[in-house]
ROVEX-609037 format. One record per residue: residue number from 1; residue in three letters; z, x, y of N, C-alpha, C in turn. Coordinates in steps of 0.05 Angstrom, whole numbers, plus 5000, padded with zeros to 4 digits. Example, Ala and Ser with C-alpha at 12.3 -4.5 7.8 and 13.67 -1.06 7.14 Angstrom:
% ROVEX-609037
1;ALA;5156;5264;4886;5156;5246;4910;5156;5264;4934
2;SER;5142;5257;4955;5143;5273;4979;5157;5258;5001
//
This chain:
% ROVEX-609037
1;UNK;3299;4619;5578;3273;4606;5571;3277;4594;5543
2;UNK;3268;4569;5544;3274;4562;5513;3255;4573;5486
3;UNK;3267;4569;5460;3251;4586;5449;3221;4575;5435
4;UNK;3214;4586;5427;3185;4570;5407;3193;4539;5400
5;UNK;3178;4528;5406;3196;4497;5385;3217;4476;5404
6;UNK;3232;4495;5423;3249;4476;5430;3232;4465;5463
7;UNK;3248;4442;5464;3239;4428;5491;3258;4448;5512
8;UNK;3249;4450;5537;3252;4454;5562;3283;4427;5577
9;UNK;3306;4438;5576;3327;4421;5585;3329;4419;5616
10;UNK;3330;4396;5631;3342;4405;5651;3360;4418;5664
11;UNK;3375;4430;5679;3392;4446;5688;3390;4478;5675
12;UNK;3377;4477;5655;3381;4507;5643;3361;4524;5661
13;UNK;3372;4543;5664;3359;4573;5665;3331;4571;5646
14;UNK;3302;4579;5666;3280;4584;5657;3272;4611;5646
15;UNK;3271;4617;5674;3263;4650;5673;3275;4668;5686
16;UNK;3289;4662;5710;3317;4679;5719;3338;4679;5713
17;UNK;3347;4667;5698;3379;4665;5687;3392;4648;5710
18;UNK;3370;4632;5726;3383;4621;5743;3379;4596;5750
19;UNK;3396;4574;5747;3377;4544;5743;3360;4537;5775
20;UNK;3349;4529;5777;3331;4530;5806;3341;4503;5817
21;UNK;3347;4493;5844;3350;4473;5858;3329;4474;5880
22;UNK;3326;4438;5884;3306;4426;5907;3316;4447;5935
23;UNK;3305;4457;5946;3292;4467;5983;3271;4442;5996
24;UNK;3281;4439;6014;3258;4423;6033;3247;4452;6051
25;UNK;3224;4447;6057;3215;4466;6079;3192;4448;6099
26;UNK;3205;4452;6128;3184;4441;6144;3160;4455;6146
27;UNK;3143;4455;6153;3117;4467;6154;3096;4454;6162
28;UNK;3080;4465;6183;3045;4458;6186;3032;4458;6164
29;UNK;3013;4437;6164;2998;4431;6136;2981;4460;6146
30;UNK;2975;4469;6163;2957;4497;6159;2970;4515;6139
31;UNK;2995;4514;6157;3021;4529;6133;3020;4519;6114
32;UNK;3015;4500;6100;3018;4496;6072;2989;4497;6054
33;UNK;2971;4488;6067;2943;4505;6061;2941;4532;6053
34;UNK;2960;4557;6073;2947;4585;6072;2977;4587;6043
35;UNK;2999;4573;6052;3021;4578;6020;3003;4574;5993
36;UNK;2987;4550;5990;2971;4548;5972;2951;4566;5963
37;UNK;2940;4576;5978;2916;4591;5978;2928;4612;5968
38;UNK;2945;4634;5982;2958;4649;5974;2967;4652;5941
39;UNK;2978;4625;5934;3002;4625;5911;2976;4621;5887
40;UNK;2956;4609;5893;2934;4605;5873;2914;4627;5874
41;UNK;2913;4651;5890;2899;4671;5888;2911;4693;5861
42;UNK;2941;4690;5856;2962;4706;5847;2966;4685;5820
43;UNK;2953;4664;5817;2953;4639;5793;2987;4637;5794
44;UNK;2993;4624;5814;3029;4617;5814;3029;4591;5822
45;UNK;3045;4573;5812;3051;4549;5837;3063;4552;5865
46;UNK;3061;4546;5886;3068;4534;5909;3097;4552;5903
47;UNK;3111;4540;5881;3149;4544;5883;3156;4562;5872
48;UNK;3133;4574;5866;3133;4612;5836;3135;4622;5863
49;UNK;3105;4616;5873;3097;4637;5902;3127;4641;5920
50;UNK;3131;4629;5926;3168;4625;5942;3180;4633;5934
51;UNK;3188;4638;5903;3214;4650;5893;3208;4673;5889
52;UNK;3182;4690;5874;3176;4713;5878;3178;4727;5910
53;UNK;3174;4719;5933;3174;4725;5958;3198;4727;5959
54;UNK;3218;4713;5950;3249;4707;5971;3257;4732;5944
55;UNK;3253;4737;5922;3257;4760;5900;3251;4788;5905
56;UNK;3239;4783;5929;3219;4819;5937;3202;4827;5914
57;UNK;3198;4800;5896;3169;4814;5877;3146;4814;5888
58;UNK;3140;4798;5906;3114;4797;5924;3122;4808;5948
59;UNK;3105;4830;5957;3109;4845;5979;3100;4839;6005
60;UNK;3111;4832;6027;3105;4814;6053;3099;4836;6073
61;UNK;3077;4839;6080;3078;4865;6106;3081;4855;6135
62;UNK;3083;4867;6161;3082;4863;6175;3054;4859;6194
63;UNK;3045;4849;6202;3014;4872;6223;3021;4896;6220
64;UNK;3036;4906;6237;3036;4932;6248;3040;4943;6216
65;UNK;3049;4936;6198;3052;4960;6165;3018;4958;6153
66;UNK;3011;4927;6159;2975;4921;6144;2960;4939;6156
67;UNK;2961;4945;6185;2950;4958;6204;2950;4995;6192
68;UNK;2980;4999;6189;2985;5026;6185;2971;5025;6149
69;UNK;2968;5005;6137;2971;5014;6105;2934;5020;6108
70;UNK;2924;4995;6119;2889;4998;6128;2876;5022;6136
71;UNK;2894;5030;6156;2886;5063;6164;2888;5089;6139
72;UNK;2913;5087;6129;2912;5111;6112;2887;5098;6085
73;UNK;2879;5085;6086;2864;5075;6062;2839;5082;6071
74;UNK;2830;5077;6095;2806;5083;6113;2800;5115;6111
75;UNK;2829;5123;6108;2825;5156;6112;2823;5166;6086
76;UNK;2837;5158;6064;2843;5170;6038;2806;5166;6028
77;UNK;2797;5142;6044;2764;5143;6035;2747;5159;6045
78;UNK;2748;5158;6068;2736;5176;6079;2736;5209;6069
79;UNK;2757;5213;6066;2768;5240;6065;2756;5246;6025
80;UNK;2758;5232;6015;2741;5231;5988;2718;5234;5988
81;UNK;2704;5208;5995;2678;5219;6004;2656;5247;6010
82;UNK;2682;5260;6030;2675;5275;6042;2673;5296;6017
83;UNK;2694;5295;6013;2699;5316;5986;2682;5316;5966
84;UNK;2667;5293;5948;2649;5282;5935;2624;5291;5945
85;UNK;2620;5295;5978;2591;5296;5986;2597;5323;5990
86;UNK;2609;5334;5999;2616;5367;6002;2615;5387;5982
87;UNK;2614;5376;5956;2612;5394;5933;2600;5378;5906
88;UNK;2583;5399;5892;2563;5394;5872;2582;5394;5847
89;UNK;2586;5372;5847;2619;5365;5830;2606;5367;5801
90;UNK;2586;5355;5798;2561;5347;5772;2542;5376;5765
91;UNK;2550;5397;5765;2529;5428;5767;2538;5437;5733
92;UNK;2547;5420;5720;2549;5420;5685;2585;5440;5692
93;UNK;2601;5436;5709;2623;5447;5704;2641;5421;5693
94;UNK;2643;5412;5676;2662;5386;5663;2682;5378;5673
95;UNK;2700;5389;5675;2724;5391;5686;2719;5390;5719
96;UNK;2700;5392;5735;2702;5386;5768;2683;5357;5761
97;UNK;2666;5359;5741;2652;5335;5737;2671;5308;5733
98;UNK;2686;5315;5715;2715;5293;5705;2729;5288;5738
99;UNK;2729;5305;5746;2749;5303;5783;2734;5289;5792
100;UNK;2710;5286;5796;2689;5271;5814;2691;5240;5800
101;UNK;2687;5230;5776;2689;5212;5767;2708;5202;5771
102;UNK;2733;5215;5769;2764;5197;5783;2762;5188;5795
103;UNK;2752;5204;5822;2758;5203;5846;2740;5174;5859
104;UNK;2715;5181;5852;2703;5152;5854;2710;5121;5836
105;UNK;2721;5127;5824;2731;5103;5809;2766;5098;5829
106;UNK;2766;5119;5839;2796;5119;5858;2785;5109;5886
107;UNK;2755;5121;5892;2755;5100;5912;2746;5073;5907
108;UNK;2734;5067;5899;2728;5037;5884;2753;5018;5894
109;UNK;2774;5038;5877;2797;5015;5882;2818;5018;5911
110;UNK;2809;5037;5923;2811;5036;5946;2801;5013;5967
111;UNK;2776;5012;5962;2761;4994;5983;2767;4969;5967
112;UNK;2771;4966;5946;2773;4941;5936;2804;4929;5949
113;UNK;2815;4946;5949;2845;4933;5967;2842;4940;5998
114;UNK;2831;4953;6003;2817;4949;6035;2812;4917;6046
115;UNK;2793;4913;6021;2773;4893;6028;2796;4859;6029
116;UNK;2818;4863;6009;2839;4853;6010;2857;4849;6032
117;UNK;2855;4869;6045;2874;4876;6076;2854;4865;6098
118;UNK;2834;4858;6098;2820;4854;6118;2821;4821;6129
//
């Protein structure tokens, strides 16, 4: 990456230590609609979104893994819940009070990546 001050050279190494070359890719403009959509949800370009994927920094599931990851998330909520409604977490004991507040701020971000998988 160049440093403060200097201009950006061609052929050099940006950010992988690796100079990047042109890919063509055929594709359905649907396909290149949902690439977009995708890569600007994550604030990447189009060619970030691609190199992070082909990098294993962006994680690609299958159905059948979204399916399996949706379920245990379904359950890890549920099963909280239950726990939250099953006991008087708030009866001035601090320390079960502090557990109850995790735990809902743990489901929060549960359903919030639920709501992501859907």
């Amino acid at each position: 990456m160049p440093k403060k001050g200097q201009k950006k050279l061609r052929g050099q190494p940006e950010i992988y230590n690796e100079v990047k070359g042109q890919v063509s890719l055929s594709m359905t403009q649907t396909g290149v609609r949902g690439l977009d959509e995708l890569a600007a949800t994550m604030g990447l370009s189009r060619s970030e979104f691609v190199e992070q994927v082909g990098r294993r920094l962006i994680a690609v599931l299958s159905l059948e893994d979204r399916e399996s990851v949706k379920q245990a998330l379904q359950q890890l909520i549920a099963t909280s819940l239950d726990e939250l409604a099953g006991q008087n977490l708030f009866d001035g004991r601090k320390a079960e009070g502090n557990r109850a507040i995790m735990l809902q701020q743990q489901v929060k971000q549960w359903e919030k990546l639920l709501k992501k998988l859907e």
